[in-house]
MILUMZA-844156 format. One record per residue: residue in one letter; z, y, x of N, C-alpha, C in turn. Coordinates in Angstrom, 1 decimal, always signed. Atoms other than C-alpha are relative to their C-alpha. Example, Ala and Ser with C-alpha at 12.3 -4.5 7.8 and 13.67 -1.06 7.14 Angstrom:
MILUMZA-844156
[zagu 'A', [+0.0, -1.2, +0.9], [+7.8, -4.5, +12.3], [+0.0, +1.2, +0.9]],
[zagu 'S', [+0.0, -1.1, -0.9], [+7.1, -1.1, +13.7], [+0.8, +1.1, -0.8]],
//
This chain:
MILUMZA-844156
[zagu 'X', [+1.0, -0.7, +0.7], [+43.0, +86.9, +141.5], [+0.3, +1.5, +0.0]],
[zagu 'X', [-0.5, -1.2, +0.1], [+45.1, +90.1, +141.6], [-0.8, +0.5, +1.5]],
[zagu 'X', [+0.7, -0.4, -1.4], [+43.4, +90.3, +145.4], [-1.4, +0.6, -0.7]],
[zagu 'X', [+1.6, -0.2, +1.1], [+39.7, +90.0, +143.7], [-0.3, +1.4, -0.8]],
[zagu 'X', [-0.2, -1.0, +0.8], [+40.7, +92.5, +141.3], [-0.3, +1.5, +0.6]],
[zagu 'X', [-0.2, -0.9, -0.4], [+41.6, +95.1, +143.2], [-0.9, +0.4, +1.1]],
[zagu 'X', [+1.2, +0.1, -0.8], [+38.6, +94.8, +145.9], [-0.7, +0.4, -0.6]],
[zagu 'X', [+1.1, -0.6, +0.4], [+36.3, +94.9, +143.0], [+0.1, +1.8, -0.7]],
[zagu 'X', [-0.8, -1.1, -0.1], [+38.2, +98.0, +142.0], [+0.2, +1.1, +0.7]],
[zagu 'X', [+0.6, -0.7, -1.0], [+37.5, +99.5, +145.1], [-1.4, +0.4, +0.3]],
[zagu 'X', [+1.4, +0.3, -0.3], [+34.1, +98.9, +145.4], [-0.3, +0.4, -1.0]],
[zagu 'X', [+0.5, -1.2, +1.2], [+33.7, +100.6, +141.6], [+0.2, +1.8, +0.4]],
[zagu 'X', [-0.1, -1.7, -0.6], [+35.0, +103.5, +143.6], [-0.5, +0.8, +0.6]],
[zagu 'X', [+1.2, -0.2, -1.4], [+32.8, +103.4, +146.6], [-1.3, +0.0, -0.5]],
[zagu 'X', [+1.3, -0.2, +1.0], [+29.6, +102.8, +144.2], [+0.5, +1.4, -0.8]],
[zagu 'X', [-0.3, -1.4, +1.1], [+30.9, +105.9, +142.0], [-0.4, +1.5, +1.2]],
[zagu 'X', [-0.1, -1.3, -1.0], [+31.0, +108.2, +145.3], [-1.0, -0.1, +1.1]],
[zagu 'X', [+1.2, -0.1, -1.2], [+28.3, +106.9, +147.2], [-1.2, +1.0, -1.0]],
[zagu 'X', [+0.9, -0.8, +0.4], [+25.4, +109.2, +147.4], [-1.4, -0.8, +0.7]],
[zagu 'X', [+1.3, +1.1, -0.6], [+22.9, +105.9, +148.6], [-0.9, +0.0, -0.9]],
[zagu 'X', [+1.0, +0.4, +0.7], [+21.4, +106.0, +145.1], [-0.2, -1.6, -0.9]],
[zagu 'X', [-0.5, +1.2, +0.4], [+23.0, +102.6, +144.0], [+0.0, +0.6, -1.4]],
[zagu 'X', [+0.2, +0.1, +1.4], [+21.8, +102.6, +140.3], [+0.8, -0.4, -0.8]],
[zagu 'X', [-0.5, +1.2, +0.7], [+23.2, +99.5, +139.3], [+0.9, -1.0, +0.9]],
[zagu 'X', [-0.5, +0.6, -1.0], [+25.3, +96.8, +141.0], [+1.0, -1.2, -0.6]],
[zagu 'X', [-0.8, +1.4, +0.0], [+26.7, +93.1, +139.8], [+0.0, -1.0, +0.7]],
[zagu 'X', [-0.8, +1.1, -1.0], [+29.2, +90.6, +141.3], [+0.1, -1.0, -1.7]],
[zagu 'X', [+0.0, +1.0, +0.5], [+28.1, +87.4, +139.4], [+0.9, -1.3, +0.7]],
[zagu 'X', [-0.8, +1.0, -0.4], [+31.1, +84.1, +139.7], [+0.0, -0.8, -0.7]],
[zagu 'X', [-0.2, +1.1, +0.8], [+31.0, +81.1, +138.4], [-0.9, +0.0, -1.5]],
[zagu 'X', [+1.0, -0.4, +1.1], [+28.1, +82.1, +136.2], [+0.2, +1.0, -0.9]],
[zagu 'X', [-0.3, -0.8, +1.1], [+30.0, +84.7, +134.3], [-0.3, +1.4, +1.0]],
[zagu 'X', [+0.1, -1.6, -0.6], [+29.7, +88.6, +135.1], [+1.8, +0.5, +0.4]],
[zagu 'X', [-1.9, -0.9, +0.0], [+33.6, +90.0, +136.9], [-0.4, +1.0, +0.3]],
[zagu 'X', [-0.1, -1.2, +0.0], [+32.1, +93.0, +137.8], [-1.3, +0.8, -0.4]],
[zagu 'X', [+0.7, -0.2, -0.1], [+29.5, +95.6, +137.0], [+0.1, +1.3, -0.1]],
[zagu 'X', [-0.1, -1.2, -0.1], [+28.6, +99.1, +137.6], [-1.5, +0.5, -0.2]],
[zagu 'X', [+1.8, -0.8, -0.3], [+25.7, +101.7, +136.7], [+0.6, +1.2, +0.1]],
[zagu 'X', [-0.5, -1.4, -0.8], [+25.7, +105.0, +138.1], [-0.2, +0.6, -1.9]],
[zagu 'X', [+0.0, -1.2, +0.9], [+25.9, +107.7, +135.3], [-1.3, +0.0, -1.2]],
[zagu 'X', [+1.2, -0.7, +1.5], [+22.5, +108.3, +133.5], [-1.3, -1.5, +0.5]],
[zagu 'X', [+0.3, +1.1, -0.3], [+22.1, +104.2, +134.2], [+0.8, -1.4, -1.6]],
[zagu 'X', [-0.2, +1.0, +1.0], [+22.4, +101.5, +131.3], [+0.1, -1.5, +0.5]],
[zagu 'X', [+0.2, +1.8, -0.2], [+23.0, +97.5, +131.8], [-1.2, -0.2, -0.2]],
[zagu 'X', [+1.3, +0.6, -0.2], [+19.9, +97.0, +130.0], [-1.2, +0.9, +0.2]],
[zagu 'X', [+1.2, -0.3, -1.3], [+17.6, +99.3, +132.1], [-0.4, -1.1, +0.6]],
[zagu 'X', [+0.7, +0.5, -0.9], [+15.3, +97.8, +133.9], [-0.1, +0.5, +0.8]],
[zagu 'X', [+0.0, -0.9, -1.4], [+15.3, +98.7, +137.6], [-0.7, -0.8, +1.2]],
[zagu 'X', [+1.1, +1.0, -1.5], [+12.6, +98.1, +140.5], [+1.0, +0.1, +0.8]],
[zagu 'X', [-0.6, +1.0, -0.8], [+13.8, +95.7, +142.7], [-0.8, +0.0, +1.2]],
[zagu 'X', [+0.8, -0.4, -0.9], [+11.1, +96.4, +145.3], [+0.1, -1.3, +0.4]],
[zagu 'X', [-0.3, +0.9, -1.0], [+11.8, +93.7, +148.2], [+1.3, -0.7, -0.5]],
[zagu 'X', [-0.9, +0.5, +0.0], [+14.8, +92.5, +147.2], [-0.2, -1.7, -0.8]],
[zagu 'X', [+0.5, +1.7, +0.5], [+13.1, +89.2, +145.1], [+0.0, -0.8, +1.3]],
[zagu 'X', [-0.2, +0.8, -1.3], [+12.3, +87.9, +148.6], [+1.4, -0.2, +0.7]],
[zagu 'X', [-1.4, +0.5, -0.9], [+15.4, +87.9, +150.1], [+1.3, -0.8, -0.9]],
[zagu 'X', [-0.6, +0.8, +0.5], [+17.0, +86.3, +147.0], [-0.7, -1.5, -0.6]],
[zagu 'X', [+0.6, +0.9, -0.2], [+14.2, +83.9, +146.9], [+0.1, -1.1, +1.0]],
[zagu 'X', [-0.3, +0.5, -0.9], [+14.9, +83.2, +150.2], [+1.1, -0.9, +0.3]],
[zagu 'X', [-1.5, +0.4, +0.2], [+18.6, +82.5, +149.7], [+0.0, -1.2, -1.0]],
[zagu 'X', [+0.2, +1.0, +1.4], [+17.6, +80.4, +146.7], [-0.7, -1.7, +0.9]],
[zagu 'X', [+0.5, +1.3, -1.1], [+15.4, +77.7, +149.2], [+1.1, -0.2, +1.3]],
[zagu 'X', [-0.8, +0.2, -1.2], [+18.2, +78.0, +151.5], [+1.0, -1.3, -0.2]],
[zagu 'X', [-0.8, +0.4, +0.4], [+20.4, +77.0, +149.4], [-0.4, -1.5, -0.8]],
[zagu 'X', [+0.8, +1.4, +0.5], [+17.9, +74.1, +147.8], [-0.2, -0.9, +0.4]],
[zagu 'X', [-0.2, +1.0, -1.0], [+17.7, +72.8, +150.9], [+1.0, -1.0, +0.4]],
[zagu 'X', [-1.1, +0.5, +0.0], [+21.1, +72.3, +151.6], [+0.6, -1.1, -0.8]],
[zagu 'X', [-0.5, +0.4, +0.9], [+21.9, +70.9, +148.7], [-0.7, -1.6, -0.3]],
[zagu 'X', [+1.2, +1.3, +0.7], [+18.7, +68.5, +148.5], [-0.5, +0.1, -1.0]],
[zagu 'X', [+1.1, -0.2, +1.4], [+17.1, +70.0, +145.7], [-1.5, -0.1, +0.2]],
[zagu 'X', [+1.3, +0.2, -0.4], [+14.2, +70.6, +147.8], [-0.1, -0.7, +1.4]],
[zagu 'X', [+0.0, +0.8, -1.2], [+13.2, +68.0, +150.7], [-1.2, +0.3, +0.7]],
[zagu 'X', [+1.2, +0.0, -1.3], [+9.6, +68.9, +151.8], [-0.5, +1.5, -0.5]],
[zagu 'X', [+0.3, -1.8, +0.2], [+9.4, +72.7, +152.7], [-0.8, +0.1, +1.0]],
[zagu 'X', [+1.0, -0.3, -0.9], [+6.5, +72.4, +154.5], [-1.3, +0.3, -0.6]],
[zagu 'X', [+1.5, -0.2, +0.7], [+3.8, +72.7, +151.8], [+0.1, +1.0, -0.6]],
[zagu 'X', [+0.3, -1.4, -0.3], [+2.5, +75.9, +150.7], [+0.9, -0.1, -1.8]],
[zagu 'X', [-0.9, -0.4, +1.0], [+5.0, +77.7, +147.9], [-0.9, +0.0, -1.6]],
[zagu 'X', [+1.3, +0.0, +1.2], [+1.7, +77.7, +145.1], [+0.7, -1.6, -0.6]],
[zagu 'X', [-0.2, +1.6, +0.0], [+2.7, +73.6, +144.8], [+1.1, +0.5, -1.5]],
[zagu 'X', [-1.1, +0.2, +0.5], [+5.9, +74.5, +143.4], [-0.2, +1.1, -1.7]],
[zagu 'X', [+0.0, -0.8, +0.7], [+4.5, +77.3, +141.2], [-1.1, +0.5, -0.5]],
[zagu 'X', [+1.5, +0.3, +0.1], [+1.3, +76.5, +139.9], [-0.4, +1.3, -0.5]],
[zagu 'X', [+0.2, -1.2, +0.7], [+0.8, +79.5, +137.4], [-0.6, +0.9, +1.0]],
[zagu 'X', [+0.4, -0.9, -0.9], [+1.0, +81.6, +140.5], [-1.0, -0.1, +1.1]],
[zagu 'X', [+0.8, +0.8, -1.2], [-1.1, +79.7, +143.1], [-1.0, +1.3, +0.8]],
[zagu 'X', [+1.0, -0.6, -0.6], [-3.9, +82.3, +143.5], [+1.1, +1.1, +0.8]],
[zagu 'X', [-0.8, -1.2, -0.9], [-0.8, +85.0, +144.5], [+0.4, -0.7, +1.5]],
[zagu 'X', [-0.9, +0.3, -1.3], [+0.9, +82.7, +146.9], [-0.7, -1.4, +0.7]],
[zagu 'X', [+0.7, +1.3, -0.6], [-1.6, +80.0, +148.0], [+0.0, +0.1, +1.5]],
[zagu 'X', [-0.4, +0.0, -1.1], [-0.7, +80.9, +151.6], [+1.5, +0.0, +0.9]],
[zagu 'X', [-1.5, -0.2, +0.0], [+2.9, +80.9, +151.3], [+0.3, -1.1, +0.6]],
[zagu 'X', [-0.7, +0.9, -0.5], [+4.7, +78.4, +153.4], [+1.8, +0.1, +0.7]],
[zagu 'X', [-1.6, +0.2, -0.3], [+8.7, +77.5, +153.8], [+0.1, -0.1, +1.5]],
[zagu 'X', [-0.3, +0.7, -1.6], [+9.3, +77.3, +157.6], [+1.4, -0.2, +0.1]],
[zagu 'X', [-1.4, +0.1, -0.1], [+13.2, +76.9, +157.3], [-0.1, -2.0, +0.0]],
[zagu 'X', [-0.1, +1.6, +0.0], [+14.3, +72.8, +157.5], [+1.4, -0.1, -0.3]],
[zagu 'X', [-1.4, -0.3, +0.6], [+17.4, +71.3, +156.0], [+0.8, +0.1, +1.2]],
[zagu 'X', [-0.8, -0.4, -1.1], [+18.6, +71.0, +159.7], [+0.7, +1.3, -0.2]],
[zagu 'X', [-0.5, -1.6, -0.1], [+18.8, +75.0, +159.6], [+1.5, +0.0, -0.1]],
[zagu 'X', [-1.6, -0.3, +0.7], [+22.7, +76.6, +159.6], [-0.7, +1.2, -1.4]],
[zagu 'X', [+0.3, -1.7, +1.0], [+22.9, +79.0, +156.5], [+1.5, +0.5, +0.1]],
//
């Protein structure tokens, strides 16, 4: 753990001195919070646009559903699973298979 530690410890360093504009930044494990950081004139509970980033952890999320067998038929359109939203995503379709590597 003392490894872990000292990485995340690093990486509060590297977030403090970058000039990329990293706001915010948590390392979620095992459901609990081990690390978190917000830049300067940044709060935990700010809210902060996420722009694109939903999709690619959306993405990660069916990957991972797959795998697992939570989800078995990712061939019908993403509205199915999320009725509320249907009129946003009634074109949405999974093309990944559990075959896939992740």
């Amino acid at each position: 753990m003392k490894k872990n530690h000292a990485s995340l410890v690093t990486l509060g360093d590297k977030l403090a001195q970058s000039a990329d504009g990293i706001r915010a930044f948590v390392v979620v494990r095992d459901g609990r919070i081990v690390f978190e950081y917000c830049r300067h004139d940044v709060r935990p509970s700010d809210l902060q646009q996420i722009n694109s980033v939903t999709k690619s952890v959306v993405g990660m999320l069916v990957g991972i559903a797959l795998r697992v067998g939570a989800l078995r038929d990712c061939g019908r359109p993403s509205a199915i699973f999320c009725p509320k939203h249907a009129c946003e995503a009634s074109t949405s379709v999974c093309t990944a298979s559990p075959s896939s590597s992740y």
